[in-house]
PDB file with one MODEL, atoms N, CA, C and O in Angstrom:
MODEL        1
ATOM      1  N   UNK A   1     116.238 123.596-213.236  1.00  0.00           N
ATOM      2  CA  UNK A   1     116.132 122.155-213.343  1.00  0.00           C
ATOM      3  C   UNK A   1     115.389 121.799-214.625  1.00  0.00           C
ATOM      4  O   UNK A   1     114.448 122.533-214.929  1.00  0.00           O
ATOM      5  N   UNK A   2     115.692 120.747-215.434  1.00  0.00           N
ATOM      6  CA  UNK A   2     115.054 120.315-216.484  1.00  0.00           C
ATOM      7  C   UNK A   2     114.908 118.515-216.123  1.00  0.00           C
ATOM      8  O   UNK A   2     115.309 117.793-215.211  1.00  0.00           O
ATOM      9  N   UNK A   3     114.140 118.311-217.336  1.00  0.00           N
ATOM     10  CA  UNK A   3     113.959 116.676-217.337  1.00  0.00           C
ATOM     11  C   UNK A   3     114.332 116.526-218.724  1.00  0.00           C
ATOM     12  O   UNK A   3     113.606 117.037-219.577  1.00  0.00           O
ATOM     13  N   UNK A   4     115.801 115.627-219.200  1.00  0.00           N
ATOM     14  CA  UNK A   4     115.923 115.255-220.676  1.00  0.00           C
ATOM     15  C   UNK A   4     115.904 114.112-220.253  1.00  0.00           C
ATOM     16  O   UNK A   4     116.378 113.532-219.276  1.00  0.00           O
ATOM     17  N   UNK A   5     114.605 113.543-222.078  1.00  0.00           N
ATOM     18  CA  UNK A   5     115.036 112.393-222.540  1.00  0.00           C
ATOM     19  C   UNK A   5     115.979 111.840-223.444  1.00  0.00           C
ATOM     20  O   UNK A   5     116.103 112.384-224.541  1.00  0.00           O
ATOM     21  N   UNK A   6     116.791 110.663-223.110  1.00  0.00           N
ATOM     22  CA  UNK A   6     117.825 110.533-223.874  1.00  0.00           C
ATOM     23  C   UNK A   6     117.694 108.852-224.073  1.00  0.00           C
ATOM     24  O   UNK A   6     117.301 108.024-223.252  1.00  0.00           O
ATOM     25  N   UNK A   7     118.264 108.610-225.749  1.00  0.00           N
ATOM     26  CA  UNK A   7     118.306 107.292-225.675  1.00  0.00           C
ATOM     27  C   UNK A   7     119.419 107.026-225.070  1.00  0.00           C
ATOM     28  O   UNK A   7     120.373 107.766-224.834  1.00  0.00           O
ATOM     29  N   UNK A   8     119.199 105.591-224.755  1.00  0.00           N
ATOM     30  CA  UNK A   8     119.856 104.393-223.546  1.00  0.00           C
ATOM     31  C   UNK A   8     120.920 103.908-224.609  1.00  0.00           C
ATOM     32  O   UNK A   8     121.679 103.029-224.201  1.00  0.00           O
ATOM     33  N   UNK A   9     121.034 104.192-225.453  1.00  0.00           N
ATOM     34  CA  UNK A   9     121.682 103.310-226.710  1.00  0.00           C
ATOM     35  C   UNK A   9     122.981 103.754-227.625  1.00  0.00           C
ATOM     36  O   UNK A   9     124.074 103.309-227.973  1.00  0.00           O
ATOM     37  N   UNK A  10     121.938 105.217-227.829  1.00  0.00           N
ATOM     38  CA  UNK A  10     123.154 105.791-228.772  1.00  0.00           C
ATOM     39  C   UNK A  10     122.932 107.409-228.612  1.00  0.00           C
ATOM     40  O   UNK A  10     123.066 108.336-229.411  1.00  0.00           O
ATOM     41  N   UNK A  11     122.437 107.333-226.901  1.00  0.00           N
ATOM     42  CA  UNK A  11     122.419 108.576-225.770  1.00  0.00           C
ATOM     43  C   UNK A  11     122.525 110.099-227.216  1.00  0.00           C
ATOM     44  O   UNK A  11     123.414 110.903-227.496  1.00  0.00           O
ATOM     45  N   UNK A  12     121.245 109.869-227.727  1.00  0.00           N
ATOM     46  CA  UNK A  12     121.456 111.267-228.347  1.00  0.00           C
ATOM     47  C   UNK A  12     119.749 111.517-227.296  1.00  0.00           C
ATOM     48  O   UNK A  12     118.932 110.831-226.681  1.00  0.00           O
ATOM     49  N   UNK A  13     120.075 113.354-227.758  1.00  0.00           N
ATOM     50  CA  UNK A  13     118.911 113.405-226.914  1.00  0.00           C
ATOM     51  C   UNK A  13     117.615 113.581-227.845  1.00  0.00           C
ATOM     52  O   UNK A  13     117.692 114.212-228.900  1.00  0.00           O
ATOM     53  N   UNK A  14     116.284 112.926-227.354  1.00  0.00           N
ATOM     54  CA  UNK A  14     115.370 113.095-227.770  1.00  0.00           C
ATOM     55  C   UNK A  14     114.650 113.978-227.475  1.00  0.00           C
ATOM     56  O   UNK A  14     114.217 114.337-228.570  1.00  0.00           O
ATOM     57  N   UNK A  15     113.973 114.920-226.347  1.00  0.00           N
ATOM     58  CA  UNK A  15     113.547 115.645-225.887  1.00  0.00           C
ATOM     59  C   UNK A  15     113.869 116.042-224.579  1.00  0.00           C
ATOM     60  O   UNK A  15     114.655 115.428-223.857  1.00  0.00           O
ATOM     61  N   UNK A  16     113.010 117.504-224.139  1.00  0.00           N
ATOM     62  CA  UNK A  16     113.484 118.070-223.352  1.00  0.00           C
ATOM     63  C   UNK A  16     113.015 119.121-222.637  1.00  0.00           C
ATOM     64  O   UNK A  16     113.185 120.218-223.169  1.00  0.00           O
ATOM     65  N   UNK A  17     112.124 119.089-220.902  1.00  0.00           N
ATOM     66  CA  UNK A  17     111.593 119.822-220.268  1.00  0.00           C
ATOM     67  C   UNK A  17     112.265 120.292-219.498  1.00  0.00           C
ATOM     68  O   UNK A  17     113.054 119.717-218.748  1.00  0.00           O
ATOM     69  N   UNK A  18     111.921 121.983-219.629  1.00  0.00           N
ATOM     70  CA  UNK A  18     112.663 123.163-219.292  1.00  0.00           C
ATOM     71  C   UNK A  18     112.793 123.087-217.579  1.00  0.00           C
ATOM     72  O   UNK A  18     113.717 123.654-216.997  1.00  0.00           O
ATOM     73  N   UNK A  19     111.911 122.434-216.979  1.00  0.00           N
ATOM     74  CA  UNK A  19     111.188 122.536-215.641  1.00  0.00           C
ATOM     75  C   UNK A  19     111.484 120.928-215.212  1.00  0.00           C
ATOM     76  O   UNK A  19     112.063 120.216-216.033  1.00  0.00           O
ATOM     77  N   UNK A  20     111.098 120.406-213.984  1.00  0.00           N
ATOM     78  CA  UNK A  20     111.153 119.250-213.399  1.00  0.00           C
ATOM     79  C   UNK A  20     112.447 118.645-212.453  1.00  0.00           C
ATOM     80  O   UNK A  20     113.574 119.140-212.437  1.00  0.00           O
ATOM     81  N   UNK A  21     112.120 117.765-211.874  1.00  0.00           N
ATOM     82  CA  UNK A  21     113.116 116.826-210.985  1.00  0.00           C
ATOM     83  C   UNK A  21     112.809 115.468-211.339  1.00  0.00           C
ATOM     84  O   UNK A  21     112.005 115.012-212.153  1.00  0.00           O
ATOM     85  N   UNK A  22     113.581 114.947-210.591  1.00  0.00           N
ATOM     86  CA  UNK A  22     113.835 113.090-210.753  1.00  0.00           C
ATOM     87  C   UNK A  22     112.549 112.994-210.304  1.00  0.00           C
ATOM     88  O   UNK A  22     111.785 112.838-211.256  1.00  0.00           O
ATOM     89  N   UNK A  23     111.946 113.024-209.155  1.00  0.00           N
ATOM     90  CA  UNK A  23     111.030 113.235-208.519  1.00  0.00           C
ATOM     91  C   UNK A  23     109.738 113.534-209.304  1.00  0.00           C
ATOM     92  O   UNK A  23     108.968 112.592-209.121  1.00  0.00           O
ATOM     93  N   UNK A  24     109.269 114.337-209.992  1.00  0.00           N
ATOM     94  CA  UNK A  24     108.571 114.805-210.903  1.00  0.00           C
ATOM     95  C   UNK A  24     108.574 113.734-212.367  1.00  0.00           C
ATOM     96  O   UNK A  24     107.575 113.157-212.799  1.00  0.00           O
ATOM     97  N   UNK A  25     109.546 113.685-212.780  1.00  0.00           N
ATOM     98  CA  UNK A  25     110.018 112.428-214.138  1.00  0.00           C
ATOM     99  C   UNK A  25     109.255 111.036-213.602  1.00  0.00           C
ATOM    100  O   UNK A  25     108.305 110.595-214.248  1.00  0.00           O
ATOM    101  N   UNK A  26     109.624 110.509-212.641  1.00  0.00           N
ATOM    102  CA  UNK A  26     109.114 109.315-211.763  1.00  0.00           C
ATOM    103  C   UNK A  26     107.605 109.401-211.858  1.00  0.00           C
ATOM    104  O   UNK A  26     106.917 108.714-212.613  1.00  0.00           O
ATOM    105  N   UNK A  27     107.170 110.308-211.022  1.00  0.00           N
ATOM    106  CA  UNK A  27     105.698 110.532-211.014  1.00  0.00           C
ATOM    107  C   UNK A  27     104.996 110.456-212.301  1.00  0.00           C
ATOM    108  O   UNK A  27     104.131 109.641-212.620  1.00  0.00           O
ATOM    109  N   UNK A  28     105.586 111.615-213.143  1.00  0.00           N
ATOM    110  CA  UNK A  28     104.913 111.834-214.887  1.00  0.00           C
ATOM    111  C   UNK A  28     104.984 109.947-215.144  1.00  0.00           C
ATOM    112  O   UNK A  28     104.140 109.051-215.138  1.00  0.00           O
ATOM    113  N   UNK A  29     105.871 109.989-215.268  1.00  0.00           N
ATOM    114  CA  UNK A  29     106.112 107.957-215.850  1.00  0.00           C
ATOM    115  C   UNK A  29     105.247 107.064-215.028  1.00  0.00           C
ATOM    116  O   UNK A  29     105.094 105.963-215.557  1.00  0.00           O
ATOM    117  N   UNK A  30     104.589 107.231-213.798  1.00  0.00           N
ATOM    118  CA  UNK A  30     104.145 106.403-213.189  1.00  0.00           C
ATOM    119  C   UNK A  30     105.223 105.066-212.637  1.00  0.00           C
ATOM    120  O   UNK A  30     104.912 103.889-212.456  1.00  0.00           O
ATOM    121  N   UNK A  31     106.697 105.793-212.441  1.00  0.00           N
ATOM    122  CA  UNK A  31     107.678 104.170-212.081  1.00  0.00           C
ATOM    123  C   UNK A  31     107.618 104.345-210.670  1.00  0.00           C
ATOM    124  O   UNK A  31     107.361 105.404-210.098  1.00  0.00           O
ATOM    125  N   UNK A  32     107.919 103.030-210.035  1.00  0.00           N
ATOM    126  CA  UNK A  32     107.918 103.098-208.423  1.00  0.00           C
ATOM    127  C   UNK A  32     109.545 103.024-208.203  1.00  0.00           C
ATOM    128  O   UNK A  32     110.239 102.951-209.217  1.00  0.00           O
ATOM    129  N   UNK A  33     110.114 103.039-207.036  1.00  0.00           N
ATOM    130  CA  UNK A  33     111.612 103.469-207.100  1.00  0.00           C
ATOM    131  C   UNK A  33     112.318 102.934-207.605  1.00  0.00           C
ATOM    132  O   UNK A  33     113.270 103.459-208.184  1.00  0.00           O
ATOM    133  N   UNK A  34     112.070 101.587-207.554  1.00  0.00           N
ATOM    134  CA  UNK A  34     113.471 100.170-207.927  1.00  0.00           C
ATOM    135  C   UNK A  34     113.107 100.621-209.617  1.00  0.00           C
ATOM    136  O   UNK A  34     114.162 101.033-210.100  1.00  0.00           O
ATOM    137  N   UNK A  35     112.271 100.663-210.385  1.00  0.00           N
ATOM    138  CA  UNK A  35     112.249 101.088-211.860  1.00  0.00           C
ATOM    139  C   UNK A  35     112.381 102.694-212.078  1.00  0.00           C
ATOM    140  O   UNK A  35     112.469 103.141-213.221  1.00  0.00           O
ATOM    141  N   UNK A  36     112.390 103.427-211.095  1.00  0.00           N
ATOM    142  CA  UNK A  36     113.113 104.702-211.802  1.00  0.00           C
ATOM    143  C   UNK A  36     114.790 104.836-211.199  1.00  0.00           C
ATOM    144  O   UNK A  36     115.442 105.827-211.526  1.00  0.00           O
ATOM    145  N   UNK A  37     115.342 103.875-210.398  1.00  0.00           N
ATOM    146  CA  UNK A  37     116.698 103.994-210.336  1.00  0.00           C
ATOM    147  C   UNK A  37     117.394 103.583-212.138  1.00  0.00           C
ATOM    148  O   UNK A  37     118.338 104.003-212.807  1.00  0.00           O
ATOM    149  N   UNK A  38     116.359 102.613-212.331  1.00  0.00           N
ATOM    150  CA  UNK A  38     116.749 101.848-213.412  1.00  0.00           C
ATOM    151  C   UNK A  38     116.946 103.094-214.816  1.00  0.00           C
ATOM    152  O   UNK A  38     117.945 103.722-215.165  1.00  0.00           O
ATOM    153  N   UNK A  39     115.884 103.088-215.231  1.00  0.00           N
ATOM    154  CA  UNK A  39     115.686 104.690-216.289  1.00  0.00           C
ATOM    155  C   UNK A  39     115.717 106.033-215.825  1.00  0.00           C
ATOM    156  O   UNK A  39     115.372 106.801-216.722  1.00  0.00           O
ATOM    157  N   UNK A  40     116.060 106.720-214.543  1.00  0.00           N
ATOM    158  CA  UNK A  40     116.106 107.732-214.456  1.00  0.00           C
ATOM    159  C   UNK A  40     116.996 108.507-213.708  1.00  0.00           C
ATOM    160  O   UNK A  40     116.600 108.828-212.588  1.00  0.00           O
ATOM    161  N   UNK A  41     118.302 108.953-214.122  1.00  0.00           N
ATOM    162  CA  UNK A  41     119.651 109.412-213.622  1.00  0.00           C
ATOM    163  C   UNK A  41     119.479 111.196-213.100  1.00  0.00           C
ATOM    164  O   UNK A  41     118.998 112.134-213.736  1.00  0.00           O
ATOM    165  N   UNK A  42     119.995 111.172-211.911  1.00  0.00           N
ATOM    166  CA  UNK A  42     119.902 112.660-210.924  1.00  0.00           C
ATOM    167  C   UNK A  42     121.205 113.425-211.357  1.00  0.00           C
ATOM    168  O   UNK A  42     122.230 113.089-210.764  1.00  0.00           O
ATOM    169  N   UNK A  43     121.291 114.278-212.184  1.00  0.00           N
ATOM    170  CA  UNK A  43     122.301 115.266-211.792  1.00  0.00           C
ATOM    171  C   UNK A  43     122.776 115.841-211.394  1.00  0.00           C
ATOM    172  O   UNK A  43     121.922 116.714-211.239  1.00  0.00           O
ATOM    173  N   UNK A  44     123.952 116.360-210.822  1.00  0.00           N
ATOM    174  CA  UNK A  44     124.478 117.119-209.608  1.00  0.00           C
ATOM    175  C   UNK A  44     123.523 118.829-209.637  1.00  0.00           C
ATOM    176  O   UNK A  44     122.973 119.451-208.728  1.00  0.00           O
ATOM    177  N   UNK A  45     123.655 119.066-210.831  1.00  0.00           N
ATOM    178  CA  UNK A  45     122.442 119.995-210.860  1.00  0.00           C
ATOM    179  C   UNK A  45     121.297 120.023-210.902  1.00  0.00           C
ATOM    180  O   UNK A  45     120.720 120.952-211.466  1.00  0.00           O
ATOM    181  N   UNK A  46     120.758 119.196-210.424  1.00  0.00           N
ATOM    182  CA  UNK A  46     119.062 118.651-209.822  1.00  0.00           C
ATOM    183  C   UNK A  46     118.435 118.300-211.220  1.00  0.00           C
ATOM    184  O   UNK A  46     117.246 118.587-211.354  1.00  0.00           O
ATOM    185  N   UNK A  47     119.038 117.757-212.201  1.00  0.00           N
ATOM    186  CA  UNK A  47     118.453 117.781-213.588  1.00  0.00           C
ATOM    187  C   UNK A  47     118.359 116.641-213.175  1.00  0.00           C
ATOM    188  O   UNK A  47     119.071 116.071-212.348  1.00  0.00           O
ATOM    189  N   UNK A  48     116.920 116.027-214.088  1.00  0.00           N
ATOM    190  CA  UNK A  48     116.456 114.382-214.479  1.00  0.00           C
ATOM    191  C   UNK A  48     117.086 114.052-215.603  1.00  0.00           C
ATOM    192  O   UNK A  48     116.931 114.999-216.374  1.00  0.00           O
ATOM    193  N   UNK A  49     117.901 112.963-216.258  1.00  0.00           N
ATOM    194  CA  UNK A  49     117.722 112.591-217.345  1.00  0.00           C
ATOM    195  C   UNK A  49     117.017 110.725-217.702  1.00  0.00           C
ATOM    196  O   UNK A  49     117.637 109.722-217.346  1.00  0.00           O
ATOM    197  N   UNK A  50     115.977 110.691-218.274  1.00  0.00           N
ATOM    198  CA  UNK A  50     115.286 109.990-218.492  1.00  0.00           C
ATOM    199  C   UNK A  50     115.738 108.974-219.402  1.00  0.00           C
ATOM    200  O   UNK A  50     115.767 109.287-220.592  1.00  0.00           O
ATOM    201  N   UNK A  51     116.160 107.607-219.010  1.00  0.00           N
ATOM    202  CA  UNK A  51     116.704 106.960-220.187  1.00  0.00           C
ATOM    203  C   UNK A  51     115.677 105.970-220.956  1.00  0.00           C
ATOM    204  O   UNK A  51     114.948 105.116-220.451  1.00  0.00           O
ATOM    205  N   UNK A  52     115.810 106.291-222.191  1.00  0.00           N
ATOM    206  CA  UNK A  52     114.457 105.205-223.379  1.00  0.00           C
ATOM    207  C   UNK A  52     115.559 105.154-224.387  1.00  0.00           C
ATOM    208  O   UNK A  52     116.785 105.076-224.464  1.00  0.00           O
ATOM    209  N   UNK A  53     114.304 105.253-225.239  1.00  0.00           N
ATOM    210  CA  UNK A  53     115.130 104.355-226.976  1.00  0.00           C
ATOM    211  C   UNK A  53     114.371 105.369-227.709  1.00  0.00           C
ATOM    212  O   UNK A  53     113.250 105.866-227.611  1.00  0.00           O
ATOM    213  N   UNK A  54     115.478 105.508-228.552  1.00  0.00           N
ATOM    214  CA  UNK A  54     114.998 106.846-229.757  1.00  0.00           C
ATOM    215  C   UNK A  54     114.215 105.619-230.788  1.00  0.00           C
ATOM    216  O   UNK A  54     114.078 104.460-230.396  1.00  0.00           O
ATOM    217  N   UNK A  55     113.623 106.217-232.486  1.00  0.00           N
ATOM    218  CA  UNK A  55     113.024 105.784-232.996  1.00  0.00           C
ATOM    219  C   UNK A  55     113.564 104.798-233.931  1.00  0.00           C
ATOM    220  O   UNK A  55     113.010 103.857-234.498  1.00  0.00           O
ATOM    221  N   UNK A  56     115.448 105.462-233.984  1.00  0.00           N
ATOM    222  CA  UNK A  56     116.347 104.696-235.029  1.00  0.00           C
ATOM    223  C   UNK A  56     117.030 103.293-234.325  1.00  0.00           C
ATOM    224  O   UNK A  56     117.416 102.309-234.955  1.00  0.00           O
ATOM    225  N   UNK A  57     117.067 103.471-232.906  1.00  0.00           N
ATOM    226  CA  UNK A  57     117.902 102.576-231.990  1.00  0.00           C
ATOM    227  C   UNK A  57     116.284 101.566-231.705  1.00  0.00           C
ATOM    228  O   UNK A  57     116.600 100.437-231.332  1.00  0.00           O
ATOM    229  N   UNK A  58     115.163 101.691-231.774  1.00  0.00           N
ATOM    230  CA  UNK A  58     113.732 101.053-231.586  1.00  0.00           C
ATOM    231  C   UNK A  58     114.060  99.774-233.265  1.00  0.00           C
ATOM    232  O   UNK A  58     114.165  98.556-233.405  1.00  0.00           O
ATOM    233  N   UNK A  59     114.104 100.909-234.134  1.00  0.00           N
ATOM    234  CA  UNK A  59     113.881  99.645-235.220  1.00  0.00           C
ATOM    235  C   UNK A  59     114.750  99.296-235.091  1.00  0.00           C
ATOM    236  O   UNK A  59     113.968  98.491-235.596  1.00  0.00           O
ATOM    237  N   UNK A  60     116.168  98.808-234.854  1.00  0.00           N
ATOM    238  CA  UNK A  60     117.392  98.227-235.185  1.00  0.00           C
ATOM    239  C   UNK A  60     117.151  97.131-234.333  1.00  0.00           C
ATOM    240  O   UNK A  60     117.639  96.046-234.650  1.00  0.00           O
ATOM    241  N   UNK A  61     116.177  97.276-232.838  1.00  0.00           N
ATOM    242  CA  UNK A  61     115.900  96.348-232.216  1.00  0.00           C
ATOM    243  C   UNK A  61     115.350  95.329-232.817  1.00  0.00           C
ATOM    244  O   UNK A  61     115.845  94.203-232.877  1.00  0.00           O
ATOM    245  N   UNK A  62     114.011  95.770-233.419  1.00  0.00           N
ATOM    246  CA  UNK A  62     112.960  95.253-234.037  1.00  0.00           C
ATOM    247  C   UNK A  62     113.389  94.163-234.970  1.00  0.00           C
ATOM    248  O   UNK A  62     112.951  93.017-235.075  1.00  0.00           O
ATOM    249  N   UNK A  63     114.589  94.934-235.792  1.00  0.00           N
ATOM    250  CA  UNK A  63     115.059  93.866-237.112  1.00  0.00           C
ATOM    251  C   UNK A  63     116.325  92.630-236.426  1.00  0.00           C
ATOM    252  O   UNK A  63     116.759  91.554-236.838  1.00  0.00           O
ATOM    253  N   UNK A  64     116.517  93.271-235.500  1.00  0.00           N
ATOM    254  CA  UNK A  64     117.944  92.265-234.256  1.00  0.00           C
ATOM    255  C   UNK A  64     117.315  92.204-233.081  1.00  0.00           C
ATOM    256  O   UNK A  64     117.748  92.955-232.207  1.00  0.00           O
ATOM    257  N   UNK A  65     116.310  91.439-232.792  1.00  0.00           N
ATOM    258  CA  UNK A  65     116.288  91.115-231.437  1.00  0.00           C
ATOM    259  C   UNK A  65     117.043  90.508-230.642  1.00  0.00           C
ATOM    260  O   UNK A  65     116.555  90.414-229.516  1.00  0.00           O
ATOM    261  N   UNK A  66     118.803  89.707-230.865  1.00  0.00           N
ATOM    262  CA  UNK A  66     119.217  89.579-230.495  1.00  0.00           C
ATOM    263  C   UNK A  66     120.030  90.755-229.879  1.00  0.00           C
ATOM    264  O   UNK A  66     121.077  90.553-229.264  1.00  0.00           O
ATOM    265  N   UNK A  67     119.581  91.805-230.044  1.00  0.00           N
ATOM    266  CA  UNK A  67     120.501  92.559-229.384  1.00  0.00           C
ATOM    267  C   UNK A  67     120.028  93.060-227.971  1.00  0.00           C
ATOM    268  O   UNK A  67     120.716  93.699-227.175  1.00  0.00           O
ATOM    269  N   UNK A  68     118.457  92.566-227.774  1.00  0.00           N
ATOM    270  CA  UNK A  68     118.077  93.220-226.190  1.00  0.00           C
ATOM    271  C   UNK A  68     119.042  92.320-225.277  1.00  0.00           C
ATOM    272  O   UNK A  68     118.701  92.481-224.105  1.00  0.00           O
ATOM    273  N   UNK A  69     119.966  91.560-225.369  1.00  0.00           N
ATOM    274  CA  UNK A  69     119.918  90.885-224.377  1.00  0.00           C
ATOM    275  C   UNK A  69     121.910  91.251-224.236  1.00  0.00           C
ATOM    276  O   UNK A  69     122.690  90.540-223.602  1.00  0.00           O
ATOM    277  N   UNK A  70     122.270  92.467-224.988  1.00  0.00           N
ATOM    278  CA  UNK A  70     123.061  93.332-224.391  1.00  0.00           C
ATOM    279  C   UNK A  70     122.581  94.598-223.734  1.00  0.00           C
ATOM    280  O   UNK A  70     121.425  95.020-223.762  1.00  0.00           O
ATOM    281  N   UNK A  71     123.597  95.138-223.151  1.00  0.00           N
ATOM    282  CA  UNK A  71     123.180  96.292-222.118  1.00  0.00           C
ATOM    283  C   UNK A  71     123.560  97.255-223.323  1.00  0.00           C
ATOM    284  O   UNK A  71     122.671  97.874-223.908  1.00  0.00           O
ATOM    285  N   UNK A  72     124.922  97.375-223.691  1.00  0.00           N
ATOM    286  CA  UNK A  72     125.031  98.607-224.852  1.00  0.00           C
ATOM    287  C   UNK A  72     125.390  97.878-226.194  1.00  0.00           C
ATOM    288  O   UNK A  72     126.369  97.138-226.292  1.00  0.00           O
ATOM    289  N   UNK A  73     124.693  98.093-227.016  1.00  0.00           N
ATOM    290  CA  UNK A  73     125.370  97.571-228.090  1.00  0.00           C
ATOM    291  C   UNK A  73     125.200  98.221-229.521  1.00  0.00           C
ATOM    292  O   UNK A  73     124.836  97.786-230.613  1.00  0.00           O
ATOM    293  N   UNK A  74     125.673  99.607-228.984  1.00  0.00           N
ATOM    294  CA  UNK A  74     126.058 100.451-230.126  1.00  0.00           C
ATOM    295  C   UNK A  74     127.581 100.805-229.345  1.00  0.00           C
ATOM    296  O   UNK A  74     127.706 100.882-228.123  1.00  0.00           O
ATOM    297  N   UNK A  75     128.560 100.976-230.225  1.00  0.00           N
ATOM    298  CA  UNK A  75     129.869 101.491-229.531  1.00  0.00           C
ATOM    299  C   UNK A  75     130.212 103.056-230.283  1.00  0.00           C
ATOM    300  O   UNK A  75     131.196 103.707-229.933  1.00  0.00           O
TER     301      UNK A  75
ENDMDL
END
């Protein structure tokens, strides 16, 4: 089992623990359930993957804030 983080955006991966569950990811983050359904996807192989924002998909926000108020908006 591992825990990857991956951006939400333009899903490349950012990092990546060798060890862990959804369960474990949740806890480390401090989210309660209704916010780790939200950022944190179960794999059929008991893997976590953790969804955030890499550093390149963060500034693009920064300079377009019109774009938080899509769900994906990189294609």
């Amino acid at each position: 089992m591992a825990i990857r983080y991956r951006c939400r955006h333009c899903e490349t991966e950012i990092g990546r623990l060798p060890f862990g569950s959804a369960d474990e990811a949740r806890t480390l983050l401090r989210l309660g359930e209704e916010e780790a359904e939200e950022f944190i996807l179960e794999g059929e192989d008991g893997d976590a993957t953790v969804q955030c924002i890499c550093k390149d998909c963060e500034q693009s926000l920064d300079r377009f804030p019109d774009y938080y108020s899509l769900q994906k908006w990189l294609q």
